[in-house]
C-alpha positions as CSV (number, residue, x, y, z in Angstrom):
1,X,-172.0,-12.9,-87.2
2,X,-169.8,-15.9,-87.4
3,X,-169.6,-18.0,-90.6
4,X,-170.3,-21.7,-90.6
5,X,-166.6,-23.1,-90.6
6,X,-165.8,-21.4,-87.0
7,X,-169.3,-22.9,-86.0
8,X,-167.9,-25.9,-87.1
9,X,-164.6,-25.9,-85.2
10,X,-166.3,-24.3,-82.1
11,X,-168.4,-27.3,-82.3
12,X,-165.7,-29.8,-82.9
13,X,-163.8,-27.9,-80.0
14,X,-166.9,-28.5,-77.5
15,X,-167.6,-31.9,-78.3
16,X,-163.8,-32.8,-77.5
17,X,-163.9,-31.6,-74.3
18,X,-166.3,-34.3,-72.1
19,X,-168.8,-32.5,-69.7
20,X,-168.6,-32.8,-66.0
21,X,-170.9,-36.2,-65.6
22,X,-168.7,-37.7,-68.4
23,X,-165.5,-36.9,-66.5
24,X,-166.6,-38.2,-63.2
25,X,-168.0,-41.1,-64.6
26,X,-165.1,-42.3,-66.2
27,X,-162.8,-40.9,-63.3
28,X,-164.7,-43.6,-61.2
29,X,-164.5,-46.5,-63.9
30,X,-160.9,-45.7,-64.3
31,X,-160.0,-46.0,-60.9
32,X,-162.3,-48.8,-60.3
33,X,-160.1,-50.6,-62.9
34,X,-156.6,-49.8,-61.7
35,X,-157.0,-50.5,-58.3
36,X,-159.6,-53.2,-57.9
37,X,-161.6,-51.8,-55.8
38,X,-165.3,-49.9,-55.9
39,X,-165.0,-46.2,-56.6
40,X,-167.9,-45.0,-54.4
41,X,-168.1,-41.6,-54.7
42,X,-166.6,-38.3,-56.4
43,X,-166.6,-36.1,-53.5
44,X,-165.0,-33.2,-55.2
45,X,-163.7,-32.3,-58.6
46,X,-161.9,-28.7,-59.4
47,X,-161.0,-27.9,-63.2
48,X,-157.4,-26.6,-63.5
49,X,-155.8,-25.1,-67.0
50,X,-154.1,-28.8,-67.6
51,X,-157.3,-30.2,-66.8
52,X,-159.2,-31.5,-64.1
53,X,-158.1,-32.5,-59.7
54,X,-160.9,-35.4,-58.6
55,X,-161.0,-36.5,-55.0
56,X,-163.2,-40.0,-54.8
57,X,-164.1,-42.2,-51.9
58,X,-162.8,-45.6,-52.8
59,X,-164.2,-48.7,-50.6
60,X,-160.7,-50.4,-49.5
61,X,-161.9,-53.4,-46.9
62,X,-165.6,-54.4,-46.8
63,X,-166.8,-54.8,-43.3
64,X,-169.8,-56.3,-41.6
65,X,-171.5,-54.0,-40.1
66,X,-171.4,-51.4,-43.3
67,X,-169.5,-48.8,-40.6
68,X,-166.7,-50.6,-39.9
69,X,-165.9,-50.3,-43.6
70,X,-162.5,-48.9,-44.3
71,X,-162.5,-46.2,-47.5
72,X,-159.8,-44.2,-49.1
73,X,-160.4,-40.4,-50.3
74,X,-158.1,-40.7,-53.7
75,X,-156.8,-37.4,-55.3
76,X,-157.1,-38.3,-59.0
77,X,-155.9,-36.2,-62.0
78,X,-157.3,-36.4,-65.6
79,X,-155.8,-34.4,-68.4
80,X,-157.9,-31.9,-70.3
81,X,-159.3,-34.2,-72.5
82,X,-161.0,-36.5,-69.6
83,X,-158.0,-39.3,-69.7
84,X,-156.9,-40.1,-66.2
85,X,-153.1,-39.1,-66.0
86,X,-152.1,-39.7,-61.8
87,X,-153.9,-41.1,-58.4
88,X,-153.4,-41.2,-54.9
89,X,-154.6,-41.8,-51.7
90,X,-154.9,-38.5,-49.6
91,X,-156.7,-40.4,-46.3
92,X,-157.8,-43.2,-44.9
93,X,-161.1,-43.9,-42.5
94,X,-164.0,-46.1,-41.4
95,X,-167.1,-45.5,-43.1
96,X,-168.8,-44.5,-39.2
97,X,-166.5,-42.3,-38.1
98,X,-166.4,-38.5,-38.3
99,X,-164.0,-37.0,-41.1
100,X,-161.0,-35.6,-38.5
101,X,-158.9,-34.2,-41.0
């Protein structure tokens, strides 16, 4: 049975590390801030032992119709603790067209 202080340090240890909505949330809010423009979607996010490798859809030029829209897919890395360390833009396409990567 484990005493109370290494409940307490397991506990501080878990609440250090930010869950996965947390991460993604402020991945997107991060981004949004750097670049200017609106982080739409996290479209994948793999944890790594230095932390975490994002990929969000970024909205780059607004277009009337909606499909003509160009977005960017960013590769964005955050450090284990959540903080975003590095982006990237992997690809670029209109919002209507199939992904031909």
């Amino acid at each position: 049975m484990a005493n109370s202080s290494e409940n307490t340090s397991e506990n501080r240890s878990a609440a250090a590390e930010p869950g996965p909505l947390e991460l993604l949330s402020t991945a997107r809010a991060r981004l949004t801030e750097l670049t200017g423009m609106e982080a739409e979607s996290v479209s994948s996010f793999v944890k790594r032992e230095d932390g975490w490798l994002l990929e969000v859809e970024v909205l780059e030029v607004p277009r009337i119709p909606a499909t003509t829209s160009l977005l960017g897919t960013y590769e964005v890395t955050l450090d284990a603790r959540g903080e975003l360390t590095g982006y990237r833009r992997i690809h670029r396409y209109e919002r209507g067209r199939a992904d031909h990567r």
